[in-house]
Each structure stands twice: as structure tokens, then as C-alpha cells.
C-alpha positions in Angstrom: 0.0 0.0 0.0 1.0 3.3 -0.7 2.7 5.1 2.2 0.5 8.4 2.1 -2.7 6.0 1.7 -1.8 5.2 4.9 -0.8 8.2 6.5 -4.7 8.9 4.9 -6.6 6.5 6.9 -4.1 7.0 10.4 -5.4 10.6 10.0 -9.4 9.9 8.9 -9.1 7.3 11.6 -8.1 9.5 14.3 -10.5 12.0 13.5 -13.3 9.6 13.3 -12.2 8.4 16.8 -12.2 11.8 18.1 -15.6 12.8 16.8 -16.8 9.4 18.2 -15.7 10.1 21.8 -16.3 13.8 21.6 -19.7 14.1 20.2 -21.6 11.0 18.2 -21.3 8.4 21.1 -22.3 10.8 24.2 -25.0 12.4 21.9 -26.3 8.7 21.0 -26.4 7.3 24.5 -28.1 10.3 25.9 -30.5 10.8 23.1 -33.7 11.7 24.6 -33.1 11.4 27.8 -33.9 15.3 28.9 -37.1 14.5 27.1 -37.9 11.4 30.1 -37.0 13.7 32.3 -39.2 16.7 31.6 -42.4 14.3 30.9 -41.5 12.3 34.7 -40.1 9.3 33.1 -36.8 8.9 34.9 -37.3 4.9 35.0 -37.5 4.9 31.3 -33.9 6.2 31.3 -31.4 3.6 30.5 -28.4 2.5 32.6 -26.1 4.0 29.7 -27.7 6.9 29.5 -26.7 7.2 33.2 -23.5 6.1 33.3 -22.7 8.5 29.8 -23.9 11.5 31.7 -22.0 10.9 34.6 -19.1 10.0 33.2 -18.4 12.7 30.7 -19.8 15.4 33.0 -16.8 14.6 36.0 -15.7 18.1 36.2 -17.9 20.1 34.6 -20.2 23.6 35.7 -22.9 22.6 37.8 -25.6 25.8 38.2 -25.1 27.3 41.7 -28.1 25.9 42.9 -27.3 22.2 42.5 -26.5 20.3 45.3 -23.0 19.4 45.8 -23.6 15.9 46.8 -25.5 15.5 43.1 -22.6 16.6 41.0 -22.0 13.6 38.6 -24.8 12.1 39.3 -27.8 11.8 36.9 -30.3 10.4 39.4 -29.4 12.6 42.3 -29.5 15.8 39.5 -33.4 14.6 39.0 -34.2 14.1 42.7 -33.6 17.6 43.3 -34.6 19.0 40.2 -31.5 20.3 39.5 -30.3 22.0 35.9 -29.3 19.0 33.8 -27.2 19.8 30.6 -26.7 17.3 27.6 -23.9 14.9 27.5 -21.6 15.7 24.6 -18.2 18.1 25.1 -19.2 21.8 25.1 -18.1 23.7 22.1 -18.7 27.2 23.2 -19.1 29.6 26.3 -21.1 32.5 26.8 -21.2 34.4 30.1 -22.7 37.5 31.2 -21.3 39.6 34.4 -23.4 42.3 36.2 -23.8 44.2 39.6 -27.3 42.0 40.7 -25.1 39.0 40.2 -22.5 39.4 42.8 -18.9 37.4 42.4 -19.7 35.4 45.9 -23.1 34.0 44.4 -21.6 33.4 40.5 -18.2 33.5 40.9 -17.8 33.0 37.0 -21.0 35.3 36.2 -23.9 33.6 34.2 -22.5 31.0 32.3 -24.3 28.8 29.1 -22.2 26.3 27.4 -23.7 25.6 23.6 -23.7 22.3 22.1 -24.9 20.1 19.0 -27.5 18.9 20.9 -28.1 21.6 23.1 -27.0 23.5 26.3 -25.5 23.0 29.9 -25.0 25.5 32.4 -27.3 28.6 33.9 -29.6 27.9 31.4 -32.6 28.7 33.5 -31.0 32.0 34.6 -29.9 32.6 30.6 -33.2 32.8 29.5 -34.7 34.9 32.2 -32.0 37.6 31.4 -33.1 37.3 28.0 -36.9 38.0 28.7 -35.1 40.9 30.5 -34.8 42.7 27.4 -36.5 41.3 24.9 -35.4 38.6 23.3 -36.9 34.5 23.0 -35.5 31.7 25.4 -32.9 29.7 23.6 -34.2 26.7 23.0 -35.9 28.9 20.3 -33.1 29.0 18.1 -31.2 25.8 16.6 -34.3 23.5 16.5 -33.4 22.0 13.3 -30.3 22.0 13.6 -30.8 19.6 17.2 -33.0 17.9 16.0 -30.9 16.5 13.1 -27.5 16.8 15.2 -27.2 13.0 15.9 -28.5 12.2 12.6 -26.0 14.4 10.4 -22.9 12.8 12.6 -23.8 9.2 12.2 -24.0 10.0 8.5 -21.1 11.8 8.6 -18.6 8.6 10.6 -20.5 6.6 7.6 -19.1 8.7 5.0 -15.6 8.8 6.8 -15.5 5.1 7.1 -16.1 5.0 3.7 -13.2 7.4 3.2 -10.9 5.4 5.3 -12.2 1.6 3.6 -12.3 2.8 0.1 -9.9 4.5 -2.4 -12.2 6.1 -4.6 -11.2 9.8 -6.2 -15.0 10.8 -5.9 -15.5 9.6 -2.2 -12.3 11.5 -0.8 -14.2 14.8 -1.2 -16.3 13.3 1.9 -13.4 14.0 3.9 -13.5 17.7 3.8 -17.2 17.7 5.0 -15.4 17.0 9.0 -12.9 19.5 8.1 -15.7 22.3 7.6 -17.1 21.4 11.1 -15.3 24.4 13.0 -16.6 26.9 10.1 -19.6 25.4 9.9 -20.3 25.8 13.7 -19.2 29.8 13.7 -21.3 30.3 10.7 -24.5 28.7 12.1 -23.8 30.5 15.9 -23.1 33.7 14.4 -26.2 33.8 12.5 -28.4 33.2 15.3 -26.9 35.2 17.5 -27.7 38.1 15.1 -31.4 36.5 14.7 -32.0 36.8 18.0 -30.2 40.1 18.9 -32.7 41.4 15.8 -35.8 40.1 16.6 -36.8 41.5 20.0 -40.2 41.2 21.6 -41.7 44.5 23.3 -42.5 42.1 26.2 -39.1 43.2 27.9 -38.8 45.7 31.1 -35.3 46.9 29.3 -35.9 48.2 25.9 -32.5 47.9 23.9 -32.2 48.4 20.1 -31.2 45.4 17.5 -27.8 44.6 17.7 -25.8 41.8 17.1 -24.3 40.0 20.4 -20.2 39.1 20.7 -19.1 36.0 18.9 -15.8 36.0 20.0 -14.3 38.3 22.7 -15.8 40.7 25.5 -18.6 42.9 24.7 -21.2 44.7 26.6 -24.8 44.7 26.5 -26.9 47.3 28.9 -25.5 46.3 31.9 -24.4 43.3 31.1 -20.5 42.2 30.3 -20.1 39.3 28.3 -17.8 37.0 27.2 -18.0 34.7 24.8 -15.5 32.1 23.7 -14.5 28.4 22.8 -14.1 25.4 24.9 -13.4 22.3 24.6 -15.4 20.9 22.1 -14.0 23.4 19.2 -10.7 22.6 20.2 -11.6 19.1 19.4 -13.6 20.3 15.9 -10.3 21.9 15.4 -8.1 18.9 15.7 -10.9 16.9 13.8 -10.9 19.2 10.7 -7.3 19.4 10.8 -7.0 15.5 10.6 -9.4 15.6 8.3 -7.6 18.1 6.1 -4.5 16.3 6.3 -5.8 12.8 5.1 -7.6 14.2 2.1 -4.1 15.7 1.2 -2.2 12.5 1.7 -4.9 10.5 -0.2 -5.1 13.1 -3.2 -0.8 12.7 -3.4 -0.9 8.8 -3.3 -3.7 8.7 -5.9 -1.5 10.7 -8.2 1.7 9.0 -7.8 -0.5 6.0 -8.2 -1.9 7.6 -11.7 0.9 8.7 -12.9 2.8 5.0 -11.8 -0.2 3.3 -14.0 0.6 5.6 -17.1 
């Protein structure tokens, strides 16, 4: 075999491993699940599902008004009606600072962590600062694209597996689709983060004009501070599409050293 065929499937494979573990695997087991747990079906969640949330939430923000002893631990989190987030690595953070939320209380201000399949973190406190001034809960925004989440990612490790099984010219151009991910993301949270910022209700107590809320950085909006920035989960979109990137390279070099053997 061709050295840079298999440099080509070492790097689809690695990516397809780290989009397994990241996103399609903790998103799969836990598919659902917030959906028992809002209609008061917590014995219709699975032992996985469980086990998956715990696991991959060791570590992570708890809301401020979940008991300590509940941290990492699915049931506990739905005896007390605690905040429970989605399962899957966060990609990106938002937080908002102001005076009514004193440091002691929220030591790292209002936090919401987006991601494919939906959201973790002050959630609950989010949205009421959103009714604040205007604008629609979150859940509002992204429907379609949550709905499909798990769906599009098990399609996608399909058409990487193909990628890494098959040396076809035509199905190396699959490839690229994983290395879009981190643009694709930014593109899709940019545009609605200016939806909602321009489509305020009249419903809020602070009236603000349209504006279009900080991707990336520090901003400000009426009293608020925010900060908005990647975590985790982009940094592993980023090594993903740089895989990704790499074995569509190595694959396009060995199948024209291959071509060019043949003639």
C-alpha cells in the first residue's frame, strides 16, 4: 500500500475516533433522555444513559443551585430538580457579568455552554435575562439544527468510514465535510446570535435596540458584560478538521503517484 494511503486512513481514523468520543457516542447514549426527564419518566432512562452522563460530565459547571452531593450524578440531579445539561463536550461559552449577580453567588457570572445537541449551564438564569430585554429563550433558536444533530454525525462517521475503507477519487471529497465542522459551527452561531439580537419582543422591562451580540471576545450589552469564547469541544472540531484536512491531502498525493505509476 501506498505510504500516504496510509498516513490517509491513520489521520481519517483519528479523527473519526475523536468525533466518536467527543460528540456522536455521548450524543447517541443520551439521546432523549432530557425529554424522560421533563415528561416524569426517569425509570425509562437507561443504565447507559446514566452512566454516559456521569461520566463525561466529572468536572464540569454545575448551576449554583445544584446540590454538591448531586454533582456527577444523573439520578441525584433529578431528585432535586436540578439544571441538567446534555452529555456531549461543550463547544462554546457565553457568560454575562453584572452588579445583581455578585462574584460570591456566581463567581464566574452567568454561564451557558452551547452544544450540538443543546446546552448546559445557567440555562434557566440565561433565559430569564433574556426576557429581560426582549429577546426568545434559547431553545428557540437551533431547533433543526438539534433535531438533526445526531442524525448528520452518524451520517457523517459513515461517510468517513467510507473514506478510510475505500480509495475512490470521488469519495475523498467526503473527507473535507469534517474538516468544515469548526466553520460550519461559527457560521451557524453567528447567524443566530444576530437573529436573536434582531428580533426583539416588546415584552421586555429593558428596551434595547437590535444589535448583534459578541461572537468572540468581550462585549457589553446594557449592563451586562459578556464573554463569549470556545471550549473544549471546538478545540476538538479543530483537531478533527485538521485530521481531516490532512488525510484528504495525503490521499489526493498517493492517488496521483498511483496515476501517474499506471501511465
Amino acid at each position: 500500500m501506498h505510504p500516504s494511503l496510509i498516513k490517509a486512513k491513520i489521520f481519517a481514523s483519528l479523527a473519526l475516533i475523536i468525533l466518536t468520543l467527543a460528540f456522536t457516542f455521548p450524543m447517541l447514549a443520551f439521546h432523549g433522555t432530557l425529554n424522560k426527564v421533563e415528561d416524569g419518566k426517569p425509570e425509562e432512562i437507561s443504565s447507559l444513559s446514566k452512566s454516559v452522563w456521569n461520566l463525561y460530565n466529572q468536572g464540569r459547571y454545575k448551576s449554583v443551585t445544584t446540590p454538591k452531593e448531586a454533582h456527577n450524578n444523573l439520578e441525584q440531579m433529578i431528585e432535586s430538580a436540578s439544571e441538567i445539561g446534555v452529555a456531549s463536550l461543550p463547544i462554546w461559552a457565553v457568560s454575562l457579568e453584572a452588579p445583581n449577580y455578585p462574584k460570591e453567588a456566581f463567581p464566574e457570572g452567568i454561564p451557558v455552554y452551547f452544544h450540538f445537541d443543546g446546552y448546559s449551564g445557567e440555562v434557566h438564569e440565561m433565559n430569564t435575562i433574556n426576557h429581560y430585554v426582549g429577546m426568545d429563550p434559547m431553545w428557540v433558536g437551533g431547533t433543526f439544527e438539534r433535531e438533526i444533530g445526531i442524525y448528520a454525525l452518524l451520517l457523517l462517521s459513515l461517510g468517513m468510514i467510507y473514506f478510510i475503507a475505500y480509495d475512490n477519487k470521488y469519495l475523498n471529497y467526503i473527507i473535507l465535510i469534517p474538516a468544515s465542522l469548526p466553520l460550519l459551527f461559527i457560521a451557524d452561531y453567528s447567524y443566530w446570535l444576530y437573529w436573536f439580537g434582531h428580533n426583539l419582543h416588546d415584552w421586555g422591562a429593558f428596551k434595547i435596540k437590535p444589535f448583534m451580540p459578541t461572537v468572540f471576545g468581550d462585549g457589553k450589552i446594557a449592563q451586562f458584560v459578556t464573554h463569549s469564547y470556545p471550549t473544549i469541544g471546538f478545540y476538538m472540531l479543530v483537531a478533527i478538521g485538521l485530521l481531516s484536512l490532512l488525510a484528504f491531502f495525503a490521499k489526493q498525493k498517493a492517488m496521483r503517484e498511483m496515476n501517474s505509476q499506471e501511465k
